[in-house]
N, C-alpha and C positions, 0 to 999 in steps of 0.2 A: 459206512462202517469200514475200519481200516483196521489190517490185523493188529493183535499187540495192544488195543483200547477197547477196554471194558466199559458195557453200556451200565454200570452199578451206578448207583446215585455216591459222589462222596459221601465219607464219613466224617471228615475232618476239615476244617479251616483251609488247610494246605493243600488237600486235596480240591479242596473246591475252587482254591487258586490256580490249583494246575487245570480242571478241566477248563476253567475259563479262558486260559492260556494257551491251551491246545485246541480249543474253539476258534480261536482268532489269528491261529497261524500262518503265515502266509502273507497275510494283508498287506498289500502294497500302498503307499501314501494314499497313490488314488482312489484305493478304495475307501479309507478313513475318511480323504478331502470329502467323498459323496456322504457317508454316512454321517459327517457332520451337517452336510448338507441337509438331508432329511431330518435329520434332528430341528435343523431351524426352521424345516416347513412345519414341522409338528408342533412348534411353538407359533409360528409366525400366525400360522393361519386362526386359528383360534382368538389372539388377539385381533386380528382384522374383524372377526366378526364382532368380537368383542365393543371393540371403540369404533365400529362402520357407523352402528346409529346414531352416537354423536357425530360424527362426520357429517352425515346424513341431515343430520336438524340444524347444521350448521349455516348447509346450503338450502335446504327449506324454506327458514325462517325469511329469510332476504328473498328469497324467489317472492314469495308468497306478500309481501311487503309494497315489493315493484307491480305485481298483477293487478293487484287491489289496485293500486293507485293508476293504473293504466284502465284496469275497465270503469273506474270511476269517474276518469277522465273523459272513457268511451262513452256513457250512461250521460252524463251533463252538460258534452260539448264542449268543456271547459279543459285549458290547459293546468296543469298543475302548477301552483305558485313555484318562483325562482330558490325560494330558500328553500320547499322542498323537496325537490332533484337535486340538489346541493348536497343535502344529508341523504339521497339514496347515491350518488355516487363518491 
């Protein structure tokens, strides 16, 4: 609290441009630079969880493709055919 500013809620449009305005006084770039900052982790991260699990099933799928056909190979002795190591790499 600083003298001379009143904790009243504005009444008015202009008023409430001015408290917002005297809210943010001061701010030097770098404090904007950061607070843009966090603004895009606020966004960022959300998305990340958002599309991780397609991310996620993207590398699964192929994982899980190559296993199979490795322990299948493990189970029968047998090398896997040439055309299909072909289509896994």
């Amino acid at each position: 609290f600083t003298p001379g500013h009143s904790l009243a809620l504005p009444t008015s449009f202009g008023g409430l441009l001015q408290a917002c305005a005297s809210s943010v006084e001061g701010f030097t770039p770098t404090v904007w630079f950061i607070t843009f900052l966090k603004t895009l982790n606020c966004i960022i991260i959300p998305a990340c969880l958002k599309y991780g699990d397609n991310i996620l099933y993207g590398y699964a799928k192929p994982v899980s493709i190559v296993l199979t056909c490795a322990a299948t190979a493990a189970m029968t002795s047998s090398f896997p055919p040439p055309l299909m190591l072909a289509g896994i790499t």
